[in-house]
C-alpha positions as CSV (number, residue, x, y, z in Angstrom):
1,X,62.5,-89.0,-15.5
2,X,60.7,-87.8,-18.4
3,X,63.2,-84.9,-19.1
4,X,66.4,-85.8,-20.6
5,X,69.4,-83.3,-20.1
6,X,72.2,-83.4,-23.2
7,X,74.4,-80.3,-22.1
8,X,77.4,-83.0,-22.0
9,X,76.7,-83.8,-25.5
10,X,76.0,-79.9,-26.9
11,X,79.6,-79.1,-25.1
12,X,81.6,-81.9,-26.1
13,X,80.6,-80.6,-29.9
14,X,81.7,-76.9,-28.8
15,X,84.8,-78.5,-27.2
16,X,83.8,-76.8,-23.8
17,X,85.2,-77.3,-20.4
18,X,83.1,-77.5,-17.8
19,X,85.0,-75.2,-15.8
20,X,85.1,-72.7,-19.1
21,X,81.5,-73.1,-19.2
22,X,80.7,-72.4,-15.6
23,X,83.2,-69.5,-15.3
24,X,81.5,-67.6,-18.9
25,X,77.4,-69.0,-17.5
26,X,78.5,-67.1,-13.9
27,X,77.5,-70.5,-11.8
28,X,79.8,-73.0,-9.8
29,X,81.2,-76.2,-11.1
30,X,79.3,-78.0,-9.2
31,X,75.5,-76.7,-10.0
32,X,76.7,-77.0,-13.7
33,X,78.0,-80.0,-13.2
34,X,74.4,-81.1,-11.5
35,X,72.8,-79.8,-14.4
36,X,75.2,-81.6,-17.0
37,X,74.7,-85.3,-15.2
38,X,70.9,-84.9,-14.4
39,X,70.8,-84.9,-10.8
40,X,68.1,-81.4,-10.4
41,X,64.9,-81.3,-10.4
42,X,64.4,-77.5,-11.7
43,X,67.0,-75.2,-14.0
44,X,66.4,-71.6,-13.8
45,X,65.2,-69.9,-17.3
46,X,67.8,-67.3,-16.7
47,X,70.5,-70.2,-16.3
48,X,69.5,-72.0,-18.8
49,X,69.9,-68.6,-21.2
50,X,73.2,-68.2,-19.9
51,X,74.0,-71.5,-21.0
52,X,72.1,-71.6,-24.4
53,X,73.3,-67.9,-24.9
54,X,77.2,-69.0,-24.3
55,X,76.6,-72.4,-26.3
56,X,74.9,-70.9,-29.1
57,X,72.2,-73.0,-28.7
58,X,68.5,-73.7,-28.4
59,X,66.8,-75.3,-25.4
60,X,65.9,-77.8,-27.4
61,X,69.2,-79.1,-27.9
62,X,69.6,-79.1,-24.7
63,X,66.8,-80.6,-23.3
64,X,64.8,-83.9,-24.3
65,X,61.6,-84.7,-24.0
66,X,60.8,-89.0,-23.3
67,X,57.7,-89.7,-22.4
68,X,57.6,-92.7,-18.9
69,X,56.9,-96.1,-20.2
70,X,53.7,-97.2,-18.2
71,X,54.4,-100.5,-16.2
72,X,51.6,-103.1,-16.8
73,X,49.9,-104.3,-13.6
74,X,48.6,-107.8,-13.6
């Protein structure tokens, strides 16, 4: 996946629970907790506002960009 998610990392510096974070975002522990290990394929911008707005934080920080390292075929 080209999209790395670092929520785990931006809470553990605002020494947030998940379940405090879900509660203030208005989602269940486990979508959040989907979101915080990787396993979606889409996040809703108004989510992910929620999130940033509770965190104060930036998508950015949240969210990484790595591009796919292209396999060589012989």
């Amino acid at each position: 996946m080209a999209i790395i998610l670092r929520l785990d990392r931006v809470m553990a510096d605002r020494k947030i629970s998940l379940n405090e974070l879900a509660e203030r975002v208005g989602i269940s522990n486990v979508n959040l907790s989907k979101i915080k290990t990787g396993k979606i394929s889409a996040v809703r911008f108004s989510t992910l506002n929620a999130i940033c707005d509770v965190l104060d934080c930036q998508p950015g920080d949240i969210l990484e960009f790595q591009r796919d390292i292209p396999t060589s075929q012989n």
